[in-house]
C-alpha positions in Angstrom: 71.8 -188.7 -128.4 69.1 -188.8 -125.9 67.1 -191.7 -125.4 63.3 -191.6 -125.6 63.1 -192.4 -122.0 65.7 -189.9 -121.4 63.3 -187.4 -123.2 60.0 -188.3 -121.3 61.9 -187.9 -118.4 62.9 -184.8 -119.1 59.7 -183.7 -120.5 58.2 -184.9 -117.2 60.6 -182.8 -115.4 59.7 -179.4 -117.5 56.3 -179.9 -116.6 56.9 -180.1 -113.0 58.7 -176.7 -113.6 56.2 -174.8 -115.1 54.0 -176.5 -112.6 55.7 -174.9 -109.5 55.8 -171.5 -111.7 52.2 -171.9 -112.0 52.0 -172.1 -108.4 54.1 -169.5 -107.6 52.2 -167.0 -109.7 48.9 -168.7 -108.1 50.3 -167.5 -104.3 51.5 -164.2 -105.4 47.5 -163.7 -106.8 46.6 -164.5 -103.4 48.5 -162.9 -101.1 47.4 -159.7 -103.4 44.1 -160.5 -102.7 44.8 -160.8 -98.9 46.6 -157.1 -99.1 43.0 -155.8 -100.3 40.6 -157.8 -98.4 40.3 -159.1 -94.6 37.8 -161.7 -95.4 40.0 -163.1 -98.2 42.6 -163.1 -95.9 41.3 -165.9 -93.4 39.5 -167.2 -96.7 43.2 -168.4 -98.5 45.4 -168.5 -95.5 45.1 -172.6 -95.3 45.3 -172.5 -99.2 48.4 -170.5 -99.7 49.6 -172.5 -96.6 49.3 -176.0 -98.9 50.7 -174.6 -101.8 53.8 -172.8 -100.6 54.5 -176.5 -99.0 54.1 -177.7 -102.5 55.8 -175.5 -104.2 59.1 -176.9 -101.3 58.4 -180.2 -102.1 58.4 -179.8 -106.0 61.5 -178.1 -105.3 62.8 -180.6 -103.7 62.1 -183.1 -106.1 63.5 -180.8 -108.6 67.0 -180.2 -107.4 67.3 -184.1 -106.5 66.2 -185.3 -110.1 68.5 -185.7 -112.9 68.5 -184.1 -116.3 69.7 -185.5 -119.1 
């Protein structure tokens, strides 16, 4: 049986999850935007920039973590 540590932690890292899937759904919007607009374009290129990096380190910290 899993400790209650053991389940923050893996609360924690279920959050992080449908964190990145947050993002991800976040940069798809935007790119769409982009596709339809030149001004939004130049207007989200830094943010989609910062969050596709985020998205990598989350990730990261994803695949590195253990479950238990």
């Amino acid at each position: 049986m899993a400790t209650s540590t053991e389940k923050n932690h893996n609360k924690h890292l279920d959050l992080l999850q449908d964190y990145k899937i947050h993002l991800i759904k976040y940069v798809a919007e935007l790119e769409k935007m982009d596709r339809e607009s030149e001004f939004l374009k130049k207007w989200n290129e830094e943010i989609i920039l910062e969050r596709k990096k985020e998205i990598q380190v989350i990730d990261k910290i994803l695949k590195n973590m253990i479950r238990f």
